[in-house]
C-alpha positions as CSV (number, residue, x, y, z in Angstrom):
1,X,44.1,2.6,-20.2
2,X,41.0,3.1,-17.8
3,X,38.0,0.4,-17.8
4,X,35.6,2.6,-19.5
5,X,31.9,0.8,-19.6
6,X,30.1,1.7,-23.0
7,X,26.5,1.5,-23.3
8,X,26.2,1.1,-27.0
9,X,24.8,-2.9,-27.0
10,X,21.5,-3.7,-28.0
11,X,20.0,-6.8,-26.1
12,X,21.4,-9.2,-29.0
13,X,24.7,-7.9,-28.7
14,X,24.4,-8.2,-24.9
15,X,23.3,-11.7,-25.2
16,X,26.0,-12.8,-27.6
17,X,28.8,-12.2,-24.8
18,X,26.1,-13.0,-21.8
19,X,26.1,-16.7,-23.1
20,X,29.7,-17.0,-23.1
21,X,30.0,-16.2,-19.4
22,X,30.1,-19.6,-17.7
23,X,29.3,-18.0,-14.2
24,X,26.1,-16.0,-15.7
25,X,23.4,-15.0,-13.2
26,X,19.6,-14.7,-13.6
27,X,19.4,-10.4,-12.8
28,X,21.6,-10.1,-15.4
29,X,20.0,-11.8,-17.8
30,X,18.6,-9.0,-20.7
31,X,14.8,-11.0,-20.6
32,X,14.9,-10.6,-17.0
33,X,15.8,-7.1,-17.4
34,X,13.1,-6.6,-19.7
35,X,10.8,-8.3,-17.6
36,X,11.0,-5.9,-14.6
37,X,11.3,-2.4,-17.0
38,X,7.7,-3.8,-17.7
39,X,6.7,-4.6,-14.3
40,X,8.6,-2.0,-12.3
41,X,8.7,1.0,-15.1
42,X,12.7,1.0,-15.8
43,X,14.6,1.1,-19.1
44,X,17.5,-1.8,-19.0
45,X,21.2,-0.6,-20.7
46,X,23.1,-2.9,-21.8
47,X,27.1,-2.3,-21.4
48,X,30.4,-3.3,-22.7
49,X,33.4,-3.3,-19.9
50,X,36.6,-2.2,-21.7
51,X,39.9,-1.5,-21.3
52,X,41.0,0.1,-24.5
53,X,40.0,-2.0,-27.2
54,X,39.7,-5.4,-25.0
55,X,36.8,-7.1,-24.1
56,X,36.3,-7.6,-20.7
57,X,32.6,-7.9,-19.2
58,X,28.9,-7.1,-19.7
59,X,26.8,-5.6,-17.5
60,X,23.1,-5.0,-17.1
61,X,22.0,-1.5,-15.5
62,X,18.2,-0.9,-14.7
63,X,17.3,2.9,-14.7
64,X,14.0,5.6,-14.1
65,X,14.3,8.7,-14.4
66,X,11.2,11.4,-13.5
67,X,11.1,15.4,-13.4
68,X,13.7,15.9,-16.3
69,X,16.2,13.5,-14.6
70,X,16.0,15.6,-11.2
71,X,14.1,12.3,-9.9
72,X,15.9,8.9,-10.4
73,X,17.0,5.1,-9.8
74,X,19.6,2.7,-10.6
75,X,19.3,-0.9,-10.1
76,X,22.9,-2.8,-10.3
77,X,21.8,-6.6,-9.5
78,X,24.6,-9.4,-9.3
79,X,27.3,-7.5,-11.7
80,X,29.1,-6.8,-13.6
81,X,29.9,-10.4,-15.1
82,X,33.4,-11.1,-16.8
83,X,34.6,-12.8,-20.0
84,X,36.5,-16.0,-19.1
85,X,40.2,-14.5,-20.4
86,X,39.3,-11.4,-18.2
87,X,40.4,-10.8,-14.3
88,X,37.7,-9.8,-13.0
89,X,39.0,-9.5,-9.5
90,X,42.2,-7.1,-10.9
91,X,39.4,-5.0,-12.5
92,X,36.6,-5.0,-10.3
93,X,37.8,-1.6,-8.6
94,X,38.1,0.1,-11.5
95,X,34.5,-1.3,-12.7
96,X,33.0,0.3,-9.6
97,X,34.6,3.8,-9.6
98,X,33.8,4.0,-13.3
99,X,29.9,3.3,-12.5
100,X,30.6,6.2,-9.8
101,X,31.1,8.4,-12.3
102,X,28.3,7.8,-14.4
103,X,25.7,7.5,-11.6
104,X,27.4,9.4,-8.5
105,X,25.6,9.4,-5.3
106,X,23.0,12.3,-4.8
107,X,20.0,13.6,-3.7
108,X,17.3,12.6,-5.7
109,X,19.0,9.5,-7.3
110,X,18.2,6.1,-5.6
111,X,21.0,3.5,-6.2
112,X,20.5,-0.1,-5.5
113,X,24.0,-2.2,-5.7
114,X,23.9,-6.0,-5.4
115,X,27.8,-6.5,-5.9
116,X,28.8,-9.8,-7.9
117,X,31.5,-9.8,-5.4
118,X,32.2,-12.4,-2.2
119,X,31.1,-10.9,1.2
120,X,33.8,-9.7,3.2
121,X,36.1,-6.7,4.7
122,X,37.7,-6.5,1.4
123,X,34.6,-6.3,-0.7
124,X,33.4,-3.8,1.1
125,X,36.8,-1.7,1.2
126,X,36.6,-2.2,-2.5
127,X,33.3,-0.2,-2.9
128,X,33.9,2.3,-0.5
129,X,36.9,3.4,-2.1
130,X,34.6,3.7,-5.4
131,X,32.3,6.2,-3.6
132,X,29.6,3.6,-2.8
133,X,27.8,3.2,1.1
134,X,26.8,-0.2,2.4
135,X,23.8,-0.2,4.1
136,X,24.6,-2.7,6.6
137,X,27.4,-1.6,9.2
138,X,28.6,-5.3,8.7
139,X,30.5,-7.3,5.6
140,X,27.5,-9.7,5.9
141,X,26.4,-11.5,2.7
142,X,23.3,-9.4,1.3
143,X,22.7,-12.2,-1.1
144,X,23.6,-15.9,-1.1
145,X,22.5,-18.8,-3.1
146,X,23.8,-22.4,-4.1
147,X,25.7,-23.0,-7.9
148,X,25.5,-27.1,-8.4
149,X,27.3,-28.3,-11.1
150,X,25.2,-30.8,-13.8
151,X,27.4,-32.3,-14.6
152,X,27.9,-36.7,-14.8
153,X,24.8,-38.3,-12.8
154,X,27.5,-40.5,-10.6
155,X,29.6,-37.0,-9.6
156,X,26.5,-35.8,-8.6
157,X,25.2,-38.1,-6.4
158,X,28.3,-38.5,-5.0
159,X,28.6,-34.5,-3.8
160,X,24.9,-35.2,-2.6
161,X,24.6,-34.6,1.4
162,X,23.8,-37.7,3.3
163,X,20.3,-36.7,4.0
164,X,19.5,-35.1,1.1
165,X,20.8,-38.4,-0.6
166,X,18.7,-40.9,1.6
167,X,16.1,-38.6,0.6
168,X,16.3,-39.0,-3.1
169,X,16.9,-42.9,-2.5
170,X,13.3,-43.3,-1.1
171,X,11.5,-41.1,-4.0
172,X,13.5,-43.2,-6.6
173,X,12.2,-46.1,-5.1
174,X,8.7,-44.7,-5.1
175,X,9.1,-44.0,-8.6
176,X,10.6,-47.6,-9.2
177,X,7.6,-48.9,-7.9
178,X,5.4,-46.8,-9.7
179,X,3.8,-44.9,-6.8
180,X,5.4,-41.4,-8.3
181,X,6.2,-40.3,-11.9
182,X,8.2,-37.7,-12.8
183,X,7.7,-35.5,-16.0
184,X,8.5,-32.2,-18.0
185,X,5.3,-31.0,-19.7
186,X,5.0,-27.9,-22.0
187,X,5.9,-25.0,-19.8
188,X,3.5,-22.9,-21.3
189,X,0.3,-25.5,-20.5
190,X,1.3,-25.4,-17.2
191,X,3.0,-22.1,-16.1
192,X,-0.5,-20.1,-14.9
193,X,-1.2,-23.5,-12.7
194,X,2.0,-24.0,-10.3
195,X,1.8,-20.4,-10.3
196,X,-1.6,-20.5,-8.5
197,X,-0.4,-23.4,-6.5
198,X,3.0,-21.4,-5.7
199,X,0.7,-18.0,-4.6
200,X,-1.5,-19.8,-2.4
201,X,0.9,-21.8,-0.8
202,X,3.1,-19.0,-0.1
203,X,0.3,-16.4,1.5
204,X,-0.7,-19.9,3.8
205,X,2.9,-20.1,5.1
206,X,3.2,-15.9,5.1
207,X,6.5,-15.4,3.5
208,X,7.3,-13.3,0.9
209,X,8.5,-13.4,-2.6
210,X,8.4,-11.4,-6.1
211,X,5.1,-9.9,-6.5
212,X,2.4,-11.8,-8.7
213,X,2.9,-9.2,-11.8
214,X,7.2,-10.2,-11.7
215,X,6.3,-13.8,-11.4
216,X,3.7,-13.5,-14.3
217,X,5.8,-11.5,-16.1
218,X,8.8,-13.7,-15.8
219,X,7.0,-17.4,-16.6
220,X,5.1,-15.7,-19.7
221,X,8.2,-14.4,-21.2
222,X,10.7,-17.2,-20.3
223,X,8.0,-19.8,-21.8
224,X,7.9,-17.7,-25.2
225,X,11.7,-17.5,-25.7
226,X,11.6,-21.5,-24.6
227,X,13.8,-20.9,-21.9
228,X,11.2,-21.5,-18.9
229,X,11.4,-25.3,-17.9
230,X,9.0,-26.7,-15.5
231,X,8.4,-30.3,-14.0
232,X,5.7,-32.0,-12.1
233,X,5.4,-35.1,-10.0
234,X,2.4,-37.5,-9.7
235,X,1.6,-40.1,-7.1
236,X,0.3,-43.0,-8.6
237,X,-3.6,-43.0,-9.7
238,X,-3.6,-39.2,-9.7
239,X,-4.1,-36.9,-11.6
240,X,-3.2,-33.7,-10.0
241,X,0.2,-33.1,-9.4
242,X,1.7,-33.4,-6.2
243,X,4.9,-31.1,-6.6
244,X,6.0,-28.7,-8.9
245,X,8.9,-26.7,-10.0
246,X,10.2,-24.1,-12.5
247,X,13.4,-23.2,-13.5
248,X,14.6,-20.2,-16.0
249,X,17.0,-20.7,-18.2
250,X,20.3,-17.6,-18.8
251,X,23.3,-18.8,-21.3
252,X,25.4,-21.1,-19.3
253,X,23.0,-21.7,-16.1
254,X,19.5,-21.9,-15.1
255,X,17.8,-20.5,-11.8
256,X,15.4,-22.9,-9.5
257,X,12.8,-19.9,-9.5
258,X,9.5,-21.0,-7.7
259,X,8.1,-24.4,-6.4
260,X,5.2,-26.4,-5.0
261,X,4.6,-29.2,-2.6
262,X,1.5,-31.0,-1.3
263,X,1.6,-33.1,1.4
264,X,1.8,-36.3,-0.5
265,X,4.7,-34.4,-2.5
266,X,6.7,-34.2,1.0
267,X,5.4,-37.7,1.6
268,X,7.3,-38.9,-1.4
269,X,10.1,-36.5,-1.6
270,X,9.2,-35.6,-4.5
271,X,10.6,-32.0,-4.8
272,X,13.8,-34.1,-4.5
273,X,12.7,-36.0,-7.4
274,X,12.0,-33.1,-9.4
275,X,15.4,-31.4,-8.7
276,X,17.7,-34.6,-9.2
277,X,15.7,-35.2,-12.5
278,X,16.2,-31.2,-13.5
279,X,19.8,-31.8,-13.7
280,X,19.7,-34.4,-16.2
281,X,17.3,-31.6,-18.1
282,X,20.1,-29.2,-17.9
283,X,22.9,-31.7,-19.2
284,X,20.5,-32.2,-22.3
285,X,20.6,-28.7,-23.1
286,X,23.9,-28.0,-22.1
287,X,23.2,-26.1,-19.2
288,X,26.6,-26.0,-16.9
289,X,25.2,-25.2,-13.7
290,X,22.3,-24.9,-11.5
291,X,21.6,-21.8,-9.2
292,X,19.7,-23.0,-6.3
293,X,17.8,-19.1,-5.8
294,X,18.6,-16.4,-3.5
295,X,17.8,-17.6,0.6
296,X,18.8,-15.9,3.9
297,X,21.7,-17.2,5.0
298,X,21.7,-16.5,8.7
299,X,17.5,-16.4,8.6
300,X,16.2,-19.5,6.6
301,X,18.3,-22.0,8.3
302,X,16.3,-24.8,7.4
303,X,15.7,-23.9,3.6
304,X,19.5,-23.2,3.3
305,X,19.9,-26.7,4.7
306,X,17.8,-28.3,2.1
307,X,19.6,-26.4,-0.3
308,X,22.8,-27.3,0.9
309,X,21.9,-30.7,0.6
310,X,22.0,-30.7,-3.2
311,X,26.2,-30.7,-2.8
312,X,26.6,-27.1,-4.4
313,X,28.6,-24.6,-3.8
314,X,27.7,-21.5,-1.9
315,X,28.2,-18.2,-2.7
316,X,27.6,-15.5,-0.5
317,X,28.0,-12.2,-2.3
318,X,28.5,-8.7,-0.3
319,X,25.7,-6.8,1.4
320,X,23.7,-4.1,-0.2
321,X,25.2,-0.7,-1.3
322,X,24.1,2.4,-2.3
């Protein structure tokens, strides 16, 4: 039989398959999907990949639709995402064609795909033949991040680049010696200040980001569904903190979504700190992996290096399509 994808779950029954996904991403994720239909005015559908009556994969679709449907988007980020007995990479073709058919290229509909598949010729191939168009003329990766693995604390460390290790060797001595402490607060006390911190930091540098309403949007509901995580570090006699991060929790894995650092942070490594220590976090909660965020691979050299450092594995995924 044909994969068929069925849009008849609500965002429990999405999330009862999403959580048994061990590879699960954060634009997938149904409160990230309602998150943005709030910020960016789109109506998230929730589907079920089949093939007949087998279960195969979910997948999150982001939608707008103006002028009696004449007018439209569709926002396809990291999927679909596969059930662990499924193939995904025998049924990946027939995924694509079957989204084709529901939202075919046309004048008047915008399509935005971000492909949960590897960069490469045969990626691309792959969504050509199912009527999509990259919009690079090259199988570069449109999208590549780091997955690290929390799993035991002596299996981590060991993966842990050499610099990245002598790194975290001098903050854990700081902290040994009581010039930095380390701690998880109540997200919601403390998500509106590293978000200032984070905003201020990031218009000093000039790079860009999420806007502030996507940011806001995403710590206020992550911290409601407890599934927003954030920790801060403290040199020694100080009150304010001198790094910050947050991460978001999604079923199986949680996303490194926004930062801070002082100069007394970098000083003391202490975003180093705060990462090692947020894999122990995850293991409590039984949290699998750790998804470093989305960076520029042939751009951000020096962030994907820091990144690197953190022994993960990287996944670049295959440009943008339309």
């Amino acid at each position: 039989m044909a994969v068929q994808i069925d849009f008849d779950l609500d965002a429990d029954g999405f999330r009862r398959q999403f959580v048994r996904i061990p590879g699960s991403n954060l634009l997938q994720h149904d409160l990230y999907g309602r998150a943005m239909a709030r910020v960016q005015g789109l109506q998230p559908r929730w589907g079920a990949i089949r093939d007949g009556n087998d279960e195969l994969g979910v997948v999150q679709v982001l939608e707008r639709h103006a002028l009696s449907g004449l007018l439209g988007a569709v926002v396809l980020d990291r999927g679909p995402l596969w059930l662990p007995q499924a193939d995904g990479a025998a049924h990946a073709g027939d995924f694509f064609r079957a989204f084709s058919r529901i939202w075919p290229r046309r004048i008047g509909r915008r399509r935005r795909i971000i492909a949960e598949l590897p960069a490469g010729e045969r990626s691309m191939a792959l969504l050509r033949a199912a009527g999509c168009r990259a919009l690079t003329d090259t199988p570069a990766a449109g999208y590549a991040t780091f997955i690290v693995a929390a799993d035991e604390p002596a299996a981590c460390r060991q993966r842990l680049l050499p610099r990245w290790r002598h790194a975290l060797d001098k903050a854990e001595d700081a902290i040994a010696a009581g010039r930095l402490v380390v701690h998880w607060p109540s997200a919601r006390s403390r998500a509106a200040e590293l978000l200032r911190r984070h905003l201020a930091q990031r218009q000093s540098l000039g790079y860009r980001g999420p806007t502030v309403a996507e940011l806001q949007r995403l710590l206020i509901d992550y911290a409601r569904a407890d599934q927003l995580l954030i920790g801060e570090a403290h040199e020694a006699g100080s009150d304010e903190p001198c790094s910050m991060i947050a991460l978001l929790c999604h079923g199986m894995t949680a996303t490194y979504q926004i930062a801070w650092n002082s100069d007394a942070g970098r000083r003391l490594h202490a975003n180093n700190a705060l990462l090692w220590s947020a894999l122990e976090q995850l293991r409590e909660r039984g949290i699998a992996h750790l998804d470093l965020g989305g960076h520029d691979a042939q751009h951000s050299p020096l962030l994907r290096r820091y990144k690197a450092g953190l022994g993960g594995r990287e996944l670049l995924l295959a440009c943008m399509h339309d």
